[in-house]
N, C-alpha and C positions, 0 to 999 in steps of 0.2 A: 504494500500500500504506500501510497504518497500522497501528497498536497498540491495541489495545483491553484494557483491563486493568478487570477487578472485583474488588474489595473489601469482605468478610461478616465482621464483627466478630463478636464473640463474645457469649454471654449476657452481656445487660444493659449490654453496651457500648454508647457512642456519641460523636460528635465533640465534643461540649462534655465530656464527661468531665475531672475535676480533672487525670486521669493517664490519657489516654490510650494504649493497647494498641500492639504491632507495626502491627497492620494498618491502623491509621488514620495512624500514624507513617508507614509505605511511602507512602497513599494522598496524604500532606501534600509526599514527597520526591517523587516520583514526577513527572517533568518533563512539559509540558504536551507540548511541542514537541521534541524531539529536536535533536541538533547539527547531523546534515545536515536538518532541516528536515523530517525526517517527527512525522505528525501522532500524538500520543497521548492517547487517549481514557479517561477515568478514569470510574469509577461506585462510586461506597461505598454500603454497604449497612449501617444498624444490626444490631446481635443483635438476637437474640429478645427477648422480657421489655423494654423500653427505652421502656414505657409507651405503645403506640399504642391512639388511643380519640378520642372525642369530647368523652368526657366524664369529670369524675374518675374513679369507679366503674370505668369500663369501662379506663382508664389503670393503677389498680391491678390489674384482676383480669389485664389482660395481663402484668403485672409478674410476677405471681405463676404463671399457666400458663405463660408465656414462659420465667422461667428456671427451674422446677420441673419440667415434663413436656416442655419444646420445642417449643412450642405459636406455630406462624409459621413455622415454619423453612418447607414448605414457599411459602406467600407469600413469601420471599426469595429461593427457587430459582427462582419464578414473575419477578419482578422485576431477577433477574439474565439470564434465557434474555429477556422479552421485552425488556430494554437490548441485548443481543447480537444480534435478530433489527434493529432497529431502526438497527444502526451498520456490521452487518457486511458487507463484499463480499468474493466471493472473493480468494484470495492478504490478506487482513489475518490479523493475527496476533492471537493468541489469549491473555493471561493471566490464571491465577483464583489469588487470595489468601484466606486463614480463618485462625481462632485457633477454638478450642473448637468449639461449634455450630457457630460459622460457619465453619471447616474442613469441617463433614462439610456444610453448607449449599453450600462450593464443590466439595465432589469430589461431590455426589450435582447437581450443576448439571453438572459435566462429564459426569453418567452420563448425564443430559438429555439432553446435544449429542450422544452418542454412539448415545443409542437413536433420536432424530429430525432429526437433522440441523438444517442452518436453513430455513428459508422465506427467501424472499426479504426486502429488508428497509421495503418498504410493504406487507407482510400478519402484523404484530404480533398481527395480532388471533388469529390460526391458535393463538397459544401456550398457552391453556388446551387446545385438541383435542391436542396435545404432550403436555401434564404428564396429561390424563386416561390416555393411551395408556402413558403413562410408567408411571401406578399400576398398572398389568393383569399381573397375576404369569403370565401361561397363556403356556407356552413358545413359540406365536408371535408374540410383541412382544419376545420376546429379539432385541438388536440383530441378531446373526447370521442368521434365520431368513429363511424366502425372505420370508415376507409380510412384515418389517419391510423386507427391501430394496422391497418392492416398492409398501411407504405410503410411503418417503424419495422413491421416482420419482416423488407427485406433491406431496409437502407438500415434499421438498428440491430440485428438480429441480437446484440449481447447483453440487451438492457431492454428494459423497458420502463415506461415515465409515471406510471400508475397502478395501482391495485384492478384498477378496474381492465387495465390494457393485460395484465399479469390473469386476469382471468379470463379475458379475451383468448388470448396464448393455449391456454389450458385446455377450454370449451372446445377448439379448433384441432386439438390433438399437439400442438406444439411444446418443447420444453418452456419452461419456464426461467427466463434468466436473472440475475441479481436485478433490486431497483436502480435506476438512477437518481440522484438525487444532488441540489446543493445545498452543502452544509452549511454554508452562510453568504447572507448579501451583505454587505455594508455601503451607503449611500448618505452620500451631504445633498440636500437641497437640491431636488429633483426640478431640471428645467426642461421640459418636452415639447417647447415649443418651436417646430421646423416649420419653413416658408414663412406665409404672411402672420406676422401677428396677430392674434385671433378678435381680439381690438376692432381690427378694419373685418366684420363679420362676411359678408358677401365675397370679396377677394378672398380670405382666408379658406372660405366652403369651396372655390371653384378653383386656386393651384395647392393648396394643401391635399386636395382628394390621394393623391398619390401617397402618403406617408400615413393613412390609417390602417396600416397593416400588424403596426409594432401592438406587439401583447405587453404592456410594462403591470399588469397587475399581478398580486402575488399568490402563489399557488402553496400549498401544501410540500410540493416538490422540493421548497428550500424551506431548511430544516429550522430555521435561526434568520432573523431578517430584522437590523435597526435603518432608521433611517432621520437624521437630524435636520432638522426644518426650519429656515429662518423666520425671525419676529416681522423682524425692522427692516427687511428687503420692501422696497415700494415702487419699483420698475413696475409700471402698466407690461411693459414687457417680457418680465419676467415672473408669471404667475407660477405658482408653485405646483408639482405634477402630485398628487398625494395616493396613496394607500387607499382604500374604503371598504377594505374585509379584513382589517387587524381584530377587529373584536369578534369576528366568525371562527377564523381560527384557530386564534386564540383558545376559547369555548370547544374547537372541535379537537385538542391537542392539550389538556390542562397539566399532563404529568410534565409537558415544558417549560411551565413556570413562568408564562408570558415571554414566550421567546420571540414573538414580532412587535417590535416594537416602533413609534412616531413620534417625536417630543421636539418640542419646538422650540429652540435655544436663540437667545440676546443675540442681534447683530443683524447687518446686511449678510446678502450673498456671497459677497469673499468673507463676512466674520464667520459665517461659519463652515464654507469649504476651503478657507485658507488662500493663499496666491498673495500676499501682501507684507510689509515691516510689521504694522501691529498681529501681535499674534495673539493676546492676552486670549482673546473670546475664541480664537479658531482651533487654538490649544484644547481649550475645553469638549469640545464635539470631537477633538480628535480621540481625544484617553478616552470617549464612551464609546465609538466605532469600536476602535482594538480591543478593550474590554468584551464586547459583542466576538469578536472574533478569536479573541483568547480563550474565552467559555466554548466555544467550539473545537477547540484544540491546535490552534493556527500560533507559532510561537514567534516572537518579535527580541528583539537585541535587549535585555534590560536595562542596559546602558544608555542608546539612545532614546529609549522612552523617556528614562527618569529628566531627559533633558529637557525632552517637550514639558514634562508634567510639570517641570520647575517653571514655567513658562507660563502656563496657565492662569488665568485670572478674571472670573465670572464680573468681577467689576469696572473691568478695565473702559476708561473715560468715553474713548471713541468707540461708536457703531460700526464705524468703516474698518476695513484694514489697513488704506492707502493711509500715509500720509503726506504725499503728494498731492498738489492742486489735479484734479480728475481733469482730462482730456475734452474736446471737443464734444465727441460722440459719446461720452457716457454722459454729460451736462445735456447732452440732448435725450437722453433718452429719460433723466431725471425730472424734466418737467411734464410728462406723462406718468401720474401719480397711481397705483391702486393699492388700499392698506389691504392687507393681507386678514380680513374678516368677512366673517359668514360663507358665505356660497356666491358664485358666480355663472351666468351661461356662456357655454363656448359650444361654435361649431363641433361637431364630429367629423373629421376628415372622413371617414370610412364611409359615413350615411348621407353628411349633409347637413344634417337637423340641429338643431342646438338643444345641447344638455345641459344641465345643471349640476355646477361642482364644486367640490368644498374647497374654499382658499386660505382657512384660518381653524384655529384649533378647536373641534366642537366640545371639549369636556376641562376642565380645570386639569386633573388628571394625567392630560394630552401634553403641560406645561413641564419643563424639566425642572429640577430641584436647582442649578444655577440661577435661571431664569426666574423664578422664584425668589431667590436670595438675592436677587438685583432690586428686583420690584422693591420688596422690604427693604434694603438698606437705602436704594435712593431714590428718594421723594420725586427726584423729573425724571426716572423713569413711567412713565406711562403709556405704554405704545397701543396703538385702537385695537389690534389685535388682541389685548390683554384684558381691554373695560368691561367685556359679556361677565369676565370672572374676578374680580376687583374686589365682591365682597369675600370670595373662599379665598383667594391668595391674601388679604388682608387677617383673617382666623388664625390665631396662635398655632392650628396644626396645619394650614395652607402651605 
């Protein structure tokens, strides 16, 4: 057995970054080799926008689709399933890491492994016939359906993704093989928003149709799932992509002890997936991610932990990370405001229609224990996110 762990940075991040993010931080602590000696497999992945090209021109204009519309994310889903097809055997274990894009680049990569299985691990080449299959909204390529189990019998033959596929297998006269399964997600501040900004509703429904393929909701299939959620992000543009079956199953799995978890920590979108000088708040979501992945048995350098953790600071002054005057284009995208409460309607790429989704935390509960220790100790913290729960977070046990 071994570890296989991936790592999908966020728009416009990458390893040489002045200020690298959480997730290149994990991918750096992230031990080669374990204490009893099992083997751990790392693979990082740039964001989007991080200038791939040949050529200037073509490095710019990626810059610009990459972090504007999310133009690559799927080539990073592509890059992450055929590393997985290429390392894995049954009984290894499973981890996927994101910040921003590259969150929804790793839960719509778990929705990959979920609708296809693996192929063995000398037929890499199978994995575009995968992500085509993966694109096809017609309700028999839903993972559940008979014909999906019954393209896993020959593009997965060594695994299968469910109980219910494991007894498909069986009823048909087939062996039955180990499950697959991943052992953990970990995710900052899930941004899912490709092409038009959902904002401009009409445009959004008619070039978005194309990207409502990606599965980013969470299944049973991973085992262990945190994800930390910004307060005080207020981009109209960057609405937050959230979870909404944590308390299903939750309920359907109680000997896990609430192993999926959403909690929504102080700061903008780099305070809490990191990429900035201030690090006081991005520290903080990082020690709960690896904590989440430690209890899964994923082991990190104890040394360079202790570094971050020293580092850490729930009260730290600034929301932002930057402490640089912000650029052009983010001053433009900051007066296009939405606070991150209640629910919101957005297109459905896939349908058209507009649904309604939740953009801010529905229970007191949902609030982290940092987050909380801000509120209390300083009086201008207030953020609208927080006002529905103002009288519990205010109660001596809040």
């Amino acid at each position: 057995m071994k570890r296989i762990a991936i790592f999908c940075d966020g728009t416009w991040n990458t390893p040489d970054a002045p200020y690298p993010t959480n997730v290149f931080h994990l991918h750096s602590m992230a031990r080669r080799t374990a204490a009893d000696g099992t083997s751990q497999i790392l693979k990082y992945i740039p964001g989007v926008g991080t200038g791939f090209g040949k050529t200037g021109w073509r490095k710019k204009l990626d810059k610009v689709t990459g972090g504007v519309f999310g133009v690559g994310v799927t080539k990073n889903i592509l890059a992450g399933y055929t590393f997985l097809i290429e390392q894995y055997e049954p009984g290894d274990e499973i981890y996927v890491f994101g910040f921003s894009r590259g969150a929804f680049t790793a839960r719509s990569l778990v929705g990959l492994i979920r609708a296809s299985g693996l192929p063995r691990h000398t037929e890499a080449w199978k994995a575009p016939e995968a992500l085509k299959r993966y694109r096809d909204n017609a309700p028999s390529t839903k993972p559940s359906s008979e014909e999906s189990h019954r393209f896993r019998l020959g593009f997965s033959p060594d695994v299968v993704t469910s109980q219910k596929e494991a007894d498909w297998r069986a009823a048909q006269g087939h062996p039955v093989p180990p499950m697959l399964t991943v052992t953990y997600l970990g995710i900052w501040d899930t941004v899912g928003a490709l092409g038009i900004p959902s904002y401009y509703k009409w445009l959004a429904q008619v070039f978005n149709r194309s990207q409502g393929f990606h599965d980013t909701q969470l299944s049973s299939m991973v085992m262990a799932a945190r994800h930390a959620v910004s307060i005080d992000e207020r981009r109209k543009a960057f609405p937050p992509t959230l979870w909404g079956n944590l308390g299903e199953l939750n309920r359907e799995n109680p000997d896990r002890k609430r192993s999926y978890q959403q909690l929504w920590f102080a700061g903008d979108h780099g305070s809490v997936g990191g990429g900035g000088d201030i690090v006081g708040l991005s520290h903080v979501t990082l020690r709960w991610v690896v904590k989440g992945a430690q209890d899964q048995g994923l082991e990190f350098d104890p040394t360079q932990l202790a570094v971050f953790e020293a580092q850490e600071n729930p009260l730290e002054p600034s929301l932002f990370n930057k402490s640089a005057t912000p650029g052009l284009f983010t001053r433009m995208l900051r007066r296009r405001v939405l606070d991150r409460v209640g629910r919101m309607e957005v297109p459905d790429p896939a349908t058209g229609r507009t649904t309604e989704v939740a953009i801010g935390p529905d229970y007191v509960w949902d609030i982290s224990n940092p987050a909380r220790r801000r509120y209390n100790e300083l009086p201008s913290y207030r953020p609208p996110s927080l006002r529905p729960f103002e009288a519990d977070l205010r109660a001596p046990d809040g």
